[in-house]
PDBQT receptor file of N, H, CA, C and O in Angstrom, charges set to zero:
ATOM      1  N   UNK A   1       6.331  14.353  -1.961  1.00  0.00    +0.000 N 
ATOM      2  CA  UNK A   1       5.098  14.255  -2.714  1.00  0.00    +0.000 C 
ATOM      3  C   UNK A   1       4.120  13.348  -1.964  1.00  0.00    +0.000 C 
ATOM      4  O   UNK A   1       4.509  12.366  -1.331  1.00  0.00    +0.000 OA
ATOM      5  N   UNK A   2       3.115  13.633  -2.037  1.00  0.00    +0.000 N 
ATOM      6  H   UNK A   2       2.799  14.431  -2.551  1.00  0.00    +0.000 HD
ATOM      7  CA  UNK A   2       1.723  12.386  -1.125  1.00  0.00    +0.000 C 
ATOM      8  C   UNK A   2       1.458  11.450  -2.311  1.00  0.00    +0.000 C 
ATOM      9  O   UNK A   2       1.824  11.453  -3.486  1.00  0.00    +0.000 OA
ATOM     10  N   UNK A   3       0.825  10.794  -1.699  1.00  0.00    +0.000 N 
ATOM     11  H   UNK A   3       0.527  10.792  -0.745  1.00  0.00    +0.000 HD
ATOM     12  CA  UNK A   3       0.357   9.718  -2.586  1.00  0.00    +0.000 C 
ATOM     13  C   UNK A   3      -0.813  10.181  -3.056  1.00  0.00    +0.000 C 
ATOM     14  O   UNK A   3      -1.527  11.039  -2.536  1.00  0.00    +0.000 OA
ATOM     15  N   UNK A   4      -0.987   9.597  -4.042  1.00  0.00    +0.000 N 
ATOM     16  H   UNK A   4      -0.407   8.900  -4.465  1.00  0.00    +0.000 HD
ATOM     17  CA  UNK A   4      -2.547   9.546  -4.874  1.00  0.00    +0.000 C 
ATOM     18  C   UNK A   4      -3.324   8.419  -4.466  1.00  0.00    +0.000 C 
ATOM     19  O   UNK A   4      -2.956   7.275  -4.730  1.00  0.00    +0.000 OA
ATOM     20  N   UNK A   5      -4.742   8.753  -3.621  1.00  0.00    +0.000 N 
ATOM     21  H   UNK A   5      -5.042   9.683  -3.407  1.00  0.00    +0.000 HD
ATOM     22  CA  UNK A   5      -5.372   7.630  -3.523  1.00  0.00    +0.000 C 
ATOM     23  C   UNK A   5      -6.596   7.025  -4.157  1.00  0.00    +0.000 C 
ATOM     24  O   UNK A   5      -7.752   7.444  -4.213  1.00  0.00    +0.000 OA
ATOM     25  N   UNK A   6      -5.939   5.736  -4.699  1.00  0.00    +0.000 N 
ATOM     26  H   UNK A   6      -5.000   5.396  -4.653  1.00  0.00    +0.000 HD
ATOM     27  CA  UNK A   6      -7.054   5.693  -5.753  1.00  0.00    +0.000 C 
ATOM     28  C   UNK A   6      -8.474   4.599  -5.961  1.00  0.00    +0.000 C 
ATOM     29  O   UNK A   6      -9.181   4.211  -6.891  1.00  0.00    +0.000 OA
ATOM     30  N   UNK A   7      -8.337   4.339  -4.020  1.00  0.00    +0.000 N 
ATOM     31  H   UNK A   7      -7.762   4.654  -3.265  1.00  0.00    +0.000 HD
ATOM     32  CA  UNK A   7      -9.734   3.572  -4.238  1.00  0.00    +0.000 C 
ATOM     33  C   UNK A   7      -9.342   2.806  -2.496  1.00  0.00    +0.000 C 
ATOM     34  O   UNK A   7      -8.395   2.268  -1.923  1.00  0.00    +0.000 OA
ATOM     35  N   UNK A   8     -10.554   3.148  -2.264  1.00  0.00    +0.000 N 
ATOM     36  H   UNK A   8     -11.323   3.586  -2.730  1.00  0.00    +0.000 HD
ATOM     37  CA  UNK A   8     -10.558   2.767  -0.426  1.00  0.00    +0.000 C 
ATOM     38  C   UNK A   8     -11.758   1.585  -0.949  1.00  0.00    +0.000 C 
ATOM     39  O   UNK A   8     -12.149   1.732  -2.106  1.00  0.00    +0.000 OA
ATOM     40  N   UNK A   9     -12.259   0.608  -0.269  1.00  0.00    +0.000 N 
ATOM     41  H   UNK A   9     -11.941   0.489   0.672  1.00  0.00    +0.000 HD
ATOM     42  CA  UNK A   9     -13.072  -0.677  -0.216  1.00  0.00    +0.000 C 
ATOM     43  C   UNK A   9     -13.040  -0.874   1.163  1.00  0.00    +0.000 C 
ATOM     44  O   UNK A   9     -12.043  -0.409   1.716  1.00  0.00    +0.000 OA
ATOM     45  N   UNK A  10     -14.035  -1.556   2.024  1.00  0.00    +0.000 N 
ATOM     46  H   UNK A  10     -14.845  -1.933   1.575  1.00  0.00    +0.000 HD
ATOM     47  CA  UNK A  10     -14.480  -1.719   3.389  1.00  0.00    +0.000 C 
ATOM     48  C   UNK A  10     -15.181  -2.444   2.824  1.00  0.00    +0.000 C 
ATOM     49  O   UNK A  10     -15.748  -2.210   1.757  1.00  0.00    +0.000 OA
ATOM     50  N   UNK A  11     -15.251  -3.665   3.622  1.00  0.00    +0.000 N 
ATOM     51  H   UNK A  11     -14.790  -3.855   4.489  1.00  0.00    +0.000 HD
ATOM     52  CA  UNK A  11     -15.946  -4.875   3.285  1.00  0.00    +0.000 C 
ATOM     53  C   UNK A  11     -16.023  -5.394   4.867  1.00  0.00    +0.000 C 
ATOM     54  O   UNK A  11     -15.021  -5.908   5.365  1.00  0.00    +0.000 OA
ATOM     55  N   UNK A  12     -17.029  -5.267   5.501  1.00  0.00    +0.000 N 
ATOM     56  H   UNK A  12     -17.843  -4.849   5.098  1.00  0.00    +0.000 HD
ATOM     57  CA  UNK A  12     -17.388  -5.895   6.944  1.00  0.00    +0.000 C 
ATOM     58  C   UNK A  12     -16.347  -5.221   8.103  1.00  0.00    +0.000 C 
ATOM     59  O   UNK A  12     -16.583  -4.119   8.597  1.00  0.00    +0.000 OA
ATOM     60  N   UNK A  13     -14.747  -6.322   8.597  1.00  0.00    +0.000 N 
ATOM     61  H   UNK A  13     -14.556  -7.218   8.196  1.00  0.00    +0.000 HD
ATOM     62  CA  UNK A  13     -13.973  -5.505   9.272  1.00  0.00    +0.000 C 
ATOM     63  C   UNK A  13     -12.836  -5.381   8.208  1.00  0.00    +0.000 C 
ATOM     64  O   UNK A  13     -11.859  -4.856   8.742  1.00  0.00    +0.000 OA
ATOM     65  N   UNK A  14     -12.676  -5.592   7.263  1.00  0.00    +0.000 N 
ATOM     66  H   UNK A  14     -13.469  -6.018   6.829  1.00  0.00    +0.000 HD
ATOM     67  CA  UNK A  14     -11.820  -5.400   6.088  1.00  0.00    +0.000 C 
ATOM     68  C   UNK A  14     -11.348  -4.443   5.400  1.00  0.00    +0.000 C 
ATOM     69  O   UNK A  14     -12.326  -3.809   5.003  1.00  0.00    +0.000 OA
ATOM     70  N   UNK A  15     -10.258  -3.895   4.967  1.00  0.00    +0.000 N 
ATOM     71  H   UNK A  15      -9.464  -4.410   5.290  1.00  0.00    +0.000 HD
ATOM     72  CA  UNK A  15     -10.340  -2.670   4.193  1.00  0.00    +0.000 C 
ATOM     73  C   UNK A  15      -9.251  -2.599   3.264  1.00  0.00    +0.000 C 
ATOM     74  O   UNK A  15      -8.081  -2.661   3.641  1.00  0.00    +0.000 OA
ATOM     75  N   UNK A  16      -9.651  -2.448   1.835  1.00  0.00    +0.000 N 
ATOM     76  H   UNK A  16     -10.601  -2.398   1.528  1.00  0.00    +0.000 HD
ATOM     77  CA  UNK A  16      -8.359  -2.435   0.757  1.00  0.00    +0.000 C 
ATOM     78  C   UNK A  16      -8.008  -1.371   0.123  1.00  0.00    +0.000 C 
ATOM     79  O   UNK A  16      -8.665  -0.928  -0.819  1.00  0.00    +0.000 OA
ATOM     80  N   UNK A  17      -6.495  -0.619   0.744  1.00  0.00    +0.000 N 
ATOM     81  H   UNK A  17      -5.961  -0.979   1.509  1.00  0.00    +0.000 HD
ATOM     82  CA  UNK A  17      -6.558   0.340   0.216  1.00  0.00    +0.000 C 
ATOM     83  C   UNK A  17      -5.785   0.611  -1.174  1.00  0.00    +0.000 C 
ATOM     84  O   UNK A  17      -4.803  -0.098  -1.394  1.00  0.00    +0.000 OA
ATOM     85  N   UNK A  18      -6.078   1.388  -1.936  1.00  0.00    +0.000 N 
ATOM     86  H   UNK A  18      -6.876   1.964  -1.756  1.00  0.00    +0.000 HD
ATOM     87  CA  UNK A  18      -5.023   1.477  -3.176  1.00  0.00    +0.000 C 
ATOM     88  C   UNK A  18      -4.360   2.678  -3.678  1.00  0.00    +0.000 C 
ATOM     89  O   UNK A  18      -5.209   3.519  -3.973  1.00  0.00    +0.000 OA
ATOM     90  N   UNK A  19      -2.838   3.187  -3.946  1.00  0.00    +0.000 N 
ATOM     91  H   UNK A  19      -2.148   2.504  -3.707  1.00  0.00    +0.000 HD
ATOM     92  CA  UNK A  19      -2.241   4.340  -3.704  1.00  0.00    +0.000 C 
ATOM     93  C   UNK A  19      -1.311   4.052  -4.601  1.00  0.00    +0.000 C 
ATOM     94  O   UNK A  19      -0.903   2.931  -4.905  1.00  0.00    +0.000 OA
ATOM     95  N   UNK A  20      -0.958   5.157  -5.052  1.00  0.00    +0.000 N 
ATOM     96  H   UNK A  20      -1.290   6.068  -4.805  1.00  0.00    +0.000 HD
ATOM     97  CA  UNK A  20      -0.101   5.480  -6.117  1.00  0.00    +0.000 C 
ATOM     98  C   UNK A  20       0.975   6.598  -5.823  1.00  0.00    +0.000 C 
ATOM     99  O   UNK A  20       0.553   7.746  -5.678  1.00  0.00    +0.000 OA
ATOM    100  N   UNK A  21       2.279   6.367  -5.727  1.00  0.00    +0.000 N 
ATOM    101  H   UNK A  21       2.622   5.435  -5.844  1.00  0.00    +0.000 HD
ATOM    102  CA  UNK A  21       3.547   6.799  -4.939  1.00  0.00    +0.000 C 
ATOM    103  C   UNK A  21       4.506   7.429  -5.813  1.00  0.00    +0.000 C 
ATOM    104  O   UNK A  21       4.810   6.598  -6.669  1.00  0.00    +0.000 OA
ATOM    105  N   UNK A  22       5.191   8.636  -6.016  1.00  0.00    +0.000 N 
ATOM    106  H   UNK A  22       4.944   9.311  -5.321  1.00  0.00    +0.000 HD
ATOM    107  CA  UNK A  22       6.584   8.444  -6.096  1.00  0.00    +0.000 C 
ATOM    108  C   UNK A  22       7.363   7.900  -5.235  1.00  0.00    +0.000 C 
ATOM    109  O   UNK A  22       7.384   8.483  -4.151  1.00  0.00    +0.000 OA
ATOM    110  N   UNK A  23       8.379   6.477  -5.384  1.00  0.00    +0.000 N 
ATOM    111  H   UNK A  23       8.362   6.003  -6.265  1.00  0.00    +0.000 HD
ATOM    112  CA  UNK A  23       9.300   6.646  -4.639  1.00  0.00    +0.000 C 
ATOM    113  C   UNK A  23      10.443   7.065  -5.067  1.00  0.00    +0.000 C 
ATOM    114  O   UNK A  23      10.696   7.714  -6.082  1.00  0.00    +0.000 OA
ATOM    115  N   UNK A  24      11.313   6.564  -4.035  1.00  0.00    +0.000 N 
ATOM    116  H   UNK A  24      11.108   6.037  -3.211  1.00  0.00    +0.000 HD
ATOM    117  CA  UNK A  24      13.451   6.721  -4.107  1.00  0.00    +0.000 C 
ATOM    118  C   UNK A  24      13.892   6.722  -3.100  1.00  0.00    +0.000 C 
ATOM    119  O   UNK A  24      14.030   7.735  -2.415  1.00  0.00    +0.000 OA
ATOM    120  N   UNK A  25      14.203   5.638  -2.790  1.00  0.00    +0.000 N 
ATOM    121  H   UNK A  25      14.092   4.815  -3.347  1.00  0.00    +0.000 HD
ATOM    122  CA  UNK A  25      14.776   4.960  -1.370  1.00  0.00    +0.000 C 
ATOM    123  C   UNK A  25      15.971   3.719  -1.915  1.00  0.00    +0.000 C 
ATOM    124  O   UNK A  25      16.714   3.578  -2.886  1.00  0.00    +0.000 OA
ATOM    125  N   UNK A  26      15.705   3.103  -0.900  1.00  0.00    +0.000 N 
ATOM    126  H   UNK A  26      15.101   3.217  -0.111  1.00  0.00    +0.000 HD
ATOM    127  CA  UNK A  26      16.712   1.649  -0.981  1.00  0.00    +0.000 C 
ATOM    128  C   UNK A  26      15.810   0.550  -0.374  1.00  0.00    +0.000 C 
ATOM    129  O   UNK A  26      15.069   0.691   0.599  1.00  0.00    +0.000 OA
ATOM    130  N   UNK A  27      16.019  -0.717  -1.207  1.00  0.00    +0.000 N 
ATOM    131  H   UNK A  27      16.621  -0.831  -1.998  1.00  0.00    +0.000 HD
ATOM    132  CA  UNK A  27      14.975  -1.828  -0.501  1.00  0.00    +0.000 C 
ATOM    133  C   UNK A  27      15.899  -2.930  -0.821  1.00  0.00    +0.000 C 
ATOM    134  O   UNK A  27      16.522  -3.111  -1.867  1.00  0.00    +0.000 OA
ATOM    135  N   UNK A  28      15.880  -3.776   0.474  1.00  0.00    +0.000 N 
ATOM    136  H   UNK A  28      15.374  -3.628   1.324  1.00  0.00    +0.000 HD
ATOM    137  CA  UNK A  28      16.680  -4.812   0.879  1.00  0.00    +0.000 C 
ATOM    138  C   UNK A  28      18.345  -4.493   0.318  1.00  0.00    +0.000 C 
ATOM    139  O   UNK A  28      19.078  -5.395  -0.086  1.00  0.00    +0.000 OA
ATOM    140  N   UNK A  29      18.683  -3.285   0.377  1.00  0.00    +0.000 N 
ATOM    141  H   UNK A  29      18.087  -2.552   0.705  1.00  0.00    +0.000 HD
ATOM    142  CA  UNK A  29      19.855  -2.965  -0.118  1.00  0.00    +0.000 C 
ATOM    143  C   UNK A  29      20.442  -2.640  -1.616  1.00  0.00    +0.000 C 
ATOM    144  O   UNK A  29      21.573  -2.519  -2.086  1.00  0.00    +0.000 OA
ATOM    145  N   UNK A  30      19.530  -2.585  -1.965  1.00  0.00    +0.000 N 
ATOM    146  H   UNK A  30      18.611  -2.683  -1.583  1.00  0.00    +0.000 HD
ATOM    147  CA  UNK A  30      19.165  -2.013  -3.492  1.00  0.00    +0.000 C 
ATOM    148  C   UNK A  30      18.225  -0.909  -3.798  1.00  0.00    +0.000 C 
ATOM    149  O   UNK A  30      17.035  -0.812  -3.497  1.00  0.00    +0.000 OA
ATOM    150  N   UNK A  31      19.279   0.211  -4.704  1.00  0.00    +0.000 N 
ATOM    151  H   UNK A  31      20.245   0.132  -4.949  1.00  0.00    +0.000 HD
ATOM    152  CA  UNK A  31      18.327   1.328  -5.187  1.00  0.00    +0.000 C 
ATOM    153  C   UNK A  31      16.817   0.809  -5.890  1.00  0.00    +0.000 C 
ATOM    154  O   UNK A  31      16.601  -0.251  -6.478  1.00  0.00    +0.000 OA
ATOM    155  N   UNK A  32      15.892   1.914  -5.620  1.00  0.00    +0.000 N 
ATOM    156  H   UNK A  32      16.068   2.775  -5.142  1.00  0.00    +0.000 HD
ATOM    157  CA  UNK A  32      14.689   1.932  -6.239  1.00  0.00    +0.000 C 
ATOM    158  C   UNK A  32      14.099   3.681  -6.444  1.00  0.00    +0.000 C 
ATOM    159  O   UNK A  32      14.136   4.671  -5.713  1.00  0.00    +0.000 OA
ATOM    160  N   UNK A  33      13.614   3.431  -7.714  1.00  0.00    +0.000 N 
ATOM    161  H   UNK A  33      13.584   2.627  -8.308  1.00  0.00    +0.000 HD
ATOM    162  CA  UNK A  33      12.916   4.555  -7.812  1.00  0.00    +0.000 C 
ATOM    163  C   UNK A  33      12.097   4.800  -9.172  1.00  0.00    +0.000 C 
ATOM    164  O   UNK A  33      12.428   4.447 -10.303  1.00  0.00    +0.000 OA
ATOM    165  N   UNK A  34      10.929   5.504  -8.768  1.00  0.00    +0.000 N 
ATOM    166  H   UNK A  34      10.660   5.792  -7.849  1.00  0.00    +0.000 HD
ATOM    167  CA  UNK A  34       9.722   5.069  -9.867  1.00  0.00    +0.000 C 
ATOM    168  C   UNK A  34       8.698   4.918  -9.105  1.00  0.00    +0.000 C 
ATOM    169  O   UNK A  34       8.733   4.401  -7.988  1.00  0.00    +0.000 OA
ATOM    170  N   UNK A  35       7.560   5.432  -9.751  1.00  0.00    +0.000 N 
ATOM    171  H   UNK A  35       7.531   5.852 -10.658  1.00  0.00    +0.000 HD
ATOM    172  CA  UNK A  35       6.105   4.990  -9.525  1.00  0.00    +0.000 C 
ATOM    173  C   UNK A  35       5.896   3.687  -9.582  1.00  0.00    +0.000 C 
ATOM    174  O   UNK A  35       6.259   2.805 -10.361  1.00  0.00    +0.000 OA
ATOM    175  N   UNK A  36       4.813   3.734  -7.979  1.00  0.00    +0.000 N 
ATOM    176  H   UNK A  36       4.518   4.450  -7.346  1.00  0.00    +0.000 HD
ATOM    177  CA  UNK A  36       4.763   2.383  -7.684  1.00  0.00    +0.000 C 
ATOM    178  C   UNK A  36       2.977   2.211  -7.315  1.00  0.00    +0.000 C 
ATOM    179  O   UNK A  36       2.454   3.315  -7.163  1.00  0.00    +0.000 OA
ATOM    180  N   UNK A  37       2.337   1.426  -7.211  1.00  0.00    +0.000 N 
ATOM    181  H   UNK A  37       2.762   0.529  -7.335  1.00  0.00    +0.000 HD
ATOM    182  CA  UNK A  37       1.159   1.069  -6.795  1.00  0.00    +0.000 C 
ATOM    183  C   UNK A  37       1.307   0.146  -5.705  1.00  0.00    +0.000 C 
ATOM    184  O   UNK A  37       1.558  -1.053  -5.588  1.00  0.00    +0.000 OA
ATOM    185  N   UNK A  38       1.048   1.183  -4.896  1.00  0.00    +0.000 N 
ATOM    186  H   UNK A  38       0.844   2.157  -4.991  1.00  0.00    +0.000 HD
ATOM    187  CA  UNK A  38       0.386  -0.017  -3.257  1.00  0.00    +0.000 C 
ATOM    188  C   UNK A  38      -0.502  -0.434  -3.048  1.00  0.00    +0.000 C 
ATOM    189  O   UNK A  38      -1.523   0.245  -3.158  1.00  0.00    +0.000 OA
ATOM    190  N   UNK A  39      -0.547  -1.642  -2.678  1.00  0.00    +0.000 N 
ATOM    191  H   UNK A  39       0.282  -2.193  -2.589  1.00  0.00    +0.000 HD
ATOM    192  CA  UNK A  39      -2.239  -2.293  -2.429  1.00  0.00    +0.000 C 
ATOM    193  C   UNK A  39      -1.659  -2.946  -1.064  1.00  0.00    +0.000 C 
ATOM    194  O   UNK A  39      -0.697  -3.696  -0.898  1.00  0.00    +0.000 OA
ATOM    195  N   UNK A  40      -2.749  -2.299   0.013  1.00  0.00    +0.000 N 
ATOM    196  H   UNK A  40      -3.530  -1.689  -0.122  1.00  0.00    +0.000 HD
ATOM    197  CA  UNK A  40      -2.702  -2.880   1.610  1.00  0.00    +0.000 C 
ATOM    198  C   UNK A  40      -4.111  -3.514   1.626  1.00  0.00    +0.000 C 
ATOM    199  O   UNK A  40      -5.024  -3.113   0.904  1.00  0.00    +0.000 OA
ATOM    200  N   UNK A  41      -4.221  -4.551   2.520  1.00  0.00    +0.000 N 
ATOM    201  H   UNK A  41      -3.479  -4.877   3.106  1.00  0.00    +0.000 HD
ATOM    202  CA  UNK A  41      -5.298  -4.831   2.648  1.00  0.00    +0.000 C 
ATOM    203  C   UNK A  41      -5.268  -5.304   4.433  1.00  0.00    +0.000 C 
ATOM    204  O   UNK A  41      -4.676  -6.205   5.027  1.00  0.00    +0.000 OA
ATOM    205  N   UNK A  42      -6.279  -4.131   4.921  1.00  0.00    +0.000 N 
ATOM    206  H   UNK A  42      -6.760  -3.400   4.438  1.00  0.00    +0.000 HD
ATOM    207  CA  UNK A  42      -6.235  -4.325   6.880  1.00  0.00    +0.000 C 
ATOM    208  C   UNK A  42      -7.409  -4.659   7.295  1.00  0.00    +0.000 C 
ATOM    209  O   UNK A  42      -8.498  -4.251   6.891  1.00  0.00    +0.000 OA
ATOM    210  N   UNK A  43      -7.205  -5.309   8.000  1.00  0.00    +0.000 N 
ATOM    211  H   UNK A  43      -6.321  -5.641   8.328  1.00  0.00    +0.000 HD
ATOM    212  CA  UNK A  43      -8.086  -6.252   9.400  1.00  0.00    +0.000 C 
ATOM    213  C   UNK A  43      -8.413  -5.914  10.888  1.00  0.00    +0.000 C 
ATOM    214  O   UNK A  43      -7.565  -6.052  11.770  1.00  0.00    +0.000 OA
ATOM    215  N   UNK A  44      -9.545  -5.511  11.106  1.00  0.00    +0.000 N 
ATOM    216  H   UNK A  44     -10.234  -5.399  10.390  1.00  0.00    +0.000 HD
ATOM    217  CA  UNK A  44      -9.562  -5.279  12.074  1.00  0.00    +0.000 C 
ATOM    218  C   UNK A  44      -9.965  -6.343  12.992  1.00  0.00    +0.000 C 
ATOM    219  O   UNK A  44     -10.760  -7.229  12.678  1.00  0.00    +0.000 OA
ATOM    220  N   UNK A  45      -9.171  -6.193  14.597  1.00  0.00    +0.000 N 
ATOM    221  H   UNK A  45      -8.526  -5.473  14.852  1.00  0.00    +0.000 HD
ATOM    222  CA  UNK A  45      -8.679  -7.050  15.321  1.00  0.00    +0.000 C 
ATOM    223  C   UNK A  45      -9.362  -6.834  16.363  1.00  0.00    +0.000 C 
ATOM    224  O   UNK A  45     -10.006  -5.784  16.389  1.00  0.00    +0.000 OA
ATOM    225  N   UNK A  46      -9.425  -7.703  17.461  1.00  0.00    +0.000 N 
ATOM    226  H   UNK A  46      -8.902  -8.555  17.439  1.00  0.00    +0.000 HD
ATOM    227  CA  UNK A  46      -9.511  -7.040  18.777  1.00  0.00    +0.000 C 
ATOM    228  C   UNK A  46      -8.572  -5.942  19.738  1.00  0.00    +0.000 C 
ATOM    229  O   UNK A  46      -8.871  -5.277  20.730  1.00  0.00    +0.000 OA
ATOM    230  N   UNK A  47      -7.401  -6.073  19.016  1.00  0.00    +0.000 N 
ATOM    231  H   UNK A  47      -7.158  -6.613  18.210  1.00  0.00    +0.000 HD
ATOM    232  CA  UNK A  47      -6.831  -5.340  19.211  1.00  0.00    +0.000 C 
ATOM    233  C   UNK A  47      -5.676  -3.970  18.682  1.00  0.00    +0.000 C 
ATOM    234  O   UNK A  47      -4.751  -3.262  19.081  1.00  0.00    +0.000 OA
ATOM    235  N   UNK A  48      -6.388  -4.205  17.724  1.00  0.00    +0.000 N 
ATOM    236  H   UNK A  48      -7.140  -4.780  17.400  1.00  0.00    +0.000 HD
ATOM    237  CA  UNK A  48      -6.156  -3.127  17.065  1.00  0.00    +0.000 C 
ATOM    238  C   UNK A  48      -6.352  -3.330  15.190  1.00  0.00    +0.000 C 
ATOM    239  O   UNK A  48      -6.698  -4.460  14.843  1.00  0.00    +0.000 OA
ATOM    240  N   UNK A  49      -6.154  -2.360  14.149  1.00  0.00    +0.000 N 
ATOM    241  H   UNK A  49      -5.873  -1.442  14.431  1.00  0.00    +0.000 HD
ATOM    242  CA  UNK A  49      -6.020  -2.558  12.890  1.00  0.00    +0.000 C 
ATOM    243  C   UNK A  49      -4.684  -3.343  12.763  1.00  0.00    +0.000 C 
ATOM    244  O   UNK A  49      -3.790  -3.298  13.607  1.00  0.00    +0.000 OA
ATOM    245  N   UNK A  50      -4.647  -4.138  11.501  1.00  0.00    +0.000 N 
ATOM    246  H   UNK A  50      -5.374  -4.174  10.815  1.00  0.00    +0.000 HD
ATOM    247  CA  UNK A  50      -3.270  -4.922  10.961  1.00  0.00    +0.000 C 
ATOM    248  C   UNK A  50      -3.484  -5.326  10.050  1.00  0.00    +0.000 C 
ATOM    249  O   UNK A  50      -4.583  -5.872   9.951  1.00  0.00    +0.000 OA
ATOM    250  N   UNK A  51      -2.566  -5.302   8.827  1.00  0.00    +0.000 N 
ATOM    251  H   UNK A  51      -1.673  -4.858   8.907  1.00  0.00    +0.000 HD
ATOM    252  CA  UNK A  51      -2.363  -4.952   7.413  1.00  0.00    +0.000 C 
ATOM    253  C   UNK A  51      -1.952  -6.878   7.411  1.00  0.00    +0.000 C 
ATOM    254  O   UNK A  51      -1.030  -7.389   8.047  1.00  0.00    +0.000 OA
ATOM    255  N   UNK A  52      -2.784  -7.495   6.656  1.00  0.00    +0.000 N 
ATOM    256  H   UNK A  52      -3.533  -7.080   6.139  1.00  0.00    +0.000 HD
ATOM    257  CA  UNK A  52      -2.954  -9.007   6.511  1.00  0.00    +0.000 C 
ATOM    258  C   UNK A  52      -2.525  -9.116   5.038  1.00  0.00    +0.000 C 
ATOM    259  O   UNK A  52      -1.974 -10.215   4.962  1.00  0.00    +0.000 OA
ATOM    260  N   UNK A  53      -2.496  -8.401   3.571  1.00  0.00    +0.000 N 
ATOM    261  H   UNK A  53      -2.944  -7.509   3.632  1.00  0.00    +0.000 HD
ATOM    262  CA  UNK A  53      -1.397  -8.379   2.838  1.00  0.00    +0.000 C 
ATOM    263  C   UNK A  53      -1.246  -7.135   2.200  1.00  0.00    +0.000 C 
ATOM    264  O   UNK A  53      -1.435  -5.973   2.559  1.00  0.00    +0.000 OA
ATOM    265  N   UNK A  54      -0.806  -7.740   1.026  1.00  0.00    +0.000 N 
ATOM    266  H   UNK A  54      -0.653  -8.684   0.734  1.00  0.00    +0.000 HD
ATOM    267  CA  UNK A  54      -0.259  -5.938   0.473  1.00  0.00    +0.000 C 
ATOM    268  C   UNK A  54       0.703  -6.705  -0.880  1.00  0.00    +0.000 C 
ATOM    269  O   UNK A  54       1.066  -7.881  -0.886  1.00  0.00    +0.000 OA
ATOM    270  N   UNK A  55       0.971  -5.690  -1.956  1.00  0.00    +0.000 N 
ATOM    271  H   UNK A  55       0.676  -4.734  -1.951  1.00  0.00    +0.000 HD
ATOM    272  CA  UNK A  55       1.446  -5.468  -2.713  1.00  0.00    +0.000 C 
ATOM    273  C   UNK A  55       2.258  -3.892  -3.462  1.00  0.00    +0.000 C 
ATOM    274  O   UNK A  55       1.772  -2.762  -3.505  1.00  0.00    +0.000 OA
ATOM    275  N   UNK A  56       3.303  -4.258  -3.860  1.00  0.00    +0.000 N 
ATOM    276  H   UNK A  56       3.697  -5.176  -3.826  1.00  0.00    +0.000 HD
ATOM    277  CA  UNK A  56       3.868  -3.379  -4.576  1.00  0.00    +0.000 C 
ATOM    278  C   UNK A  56       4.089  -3.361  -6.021  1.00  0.00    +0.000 C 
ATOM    279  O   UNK A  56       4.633  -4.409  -6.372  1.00  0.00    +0.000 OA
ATOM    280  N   UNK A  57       3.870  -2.569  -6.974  1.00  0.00    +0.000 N 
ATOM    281  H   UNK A  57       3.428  -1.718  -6.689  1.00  0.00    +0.000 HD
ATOM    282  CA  UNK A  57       4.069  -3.217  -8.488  1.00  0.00    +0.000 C 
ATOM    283  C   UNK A  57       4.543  -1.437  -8.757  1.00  0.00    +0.000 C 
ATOM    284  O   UNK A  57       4.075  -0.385  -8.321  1.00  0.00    +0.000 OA
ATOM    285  N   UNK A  58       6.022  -1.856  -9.959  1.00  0.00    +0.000 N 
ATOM    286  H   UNK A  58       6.401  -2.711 -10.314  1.00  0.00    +0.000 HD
ATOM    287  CA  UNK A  58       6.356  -0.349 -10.492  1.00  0.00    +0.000 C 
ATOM    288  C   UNK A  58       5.346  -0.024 -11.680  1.00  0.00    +0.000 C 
ATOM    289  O   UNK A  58       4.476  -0.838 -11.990  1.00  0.00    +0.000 OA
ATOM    290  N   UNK A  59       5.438   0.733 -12.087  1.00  0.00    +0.000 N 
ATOM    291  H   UNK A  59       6.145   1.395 -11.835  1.00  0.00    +0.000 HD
ATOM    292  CA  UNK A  59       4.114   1.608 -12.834  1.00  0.00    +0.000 C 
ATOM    293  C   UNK A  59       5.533   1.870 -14.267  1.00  0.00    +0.000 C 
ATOM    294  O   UNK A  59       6.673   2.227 -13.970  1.00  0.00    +0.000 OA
ATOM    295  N   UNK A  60       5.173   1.648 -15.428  1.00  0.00    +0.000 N 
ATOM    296  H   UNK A  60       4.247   1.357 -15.668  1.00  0.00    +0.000 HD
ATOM    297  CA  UNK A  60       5.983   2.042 -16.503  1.00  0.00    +0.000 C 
ATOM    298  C   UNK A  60       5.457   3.443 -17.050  1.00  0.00    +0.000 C 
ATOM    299  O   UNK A  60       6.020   3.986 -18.000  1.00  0.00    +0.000 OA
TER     300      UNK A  60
């Protein structure tokens, strides 16, 4: 399934993106699965883009 994207922001070299996921994987060695909301937030560099933070939250 793709993600749902639900709001791009650009602010100077800044950019916050926000997405809405099925997952079902394993994280740090523990099952997960469920809608999740990603929030990245990237920087552009001299040398390239890089994701400076981010969040995950499950969706009920």
């Amino acid at each position: 399934m793709l993600p749902t994207v639900e709001e791009v922001k650009i602010v100077d070299d800044t950019a916050i993106a926000i997405l809405v996921y099925d997952t079902k994987g394993t994280m740090l060695g523990k099952p997960i699965q469920g809608r999740f909301r990603y929030i990245r937030i990237w920087k552009q560099f001299s040398d390239g883009l890089k994701v400076i933070g981010g969040s995950c939250t499950k969706l009920s």
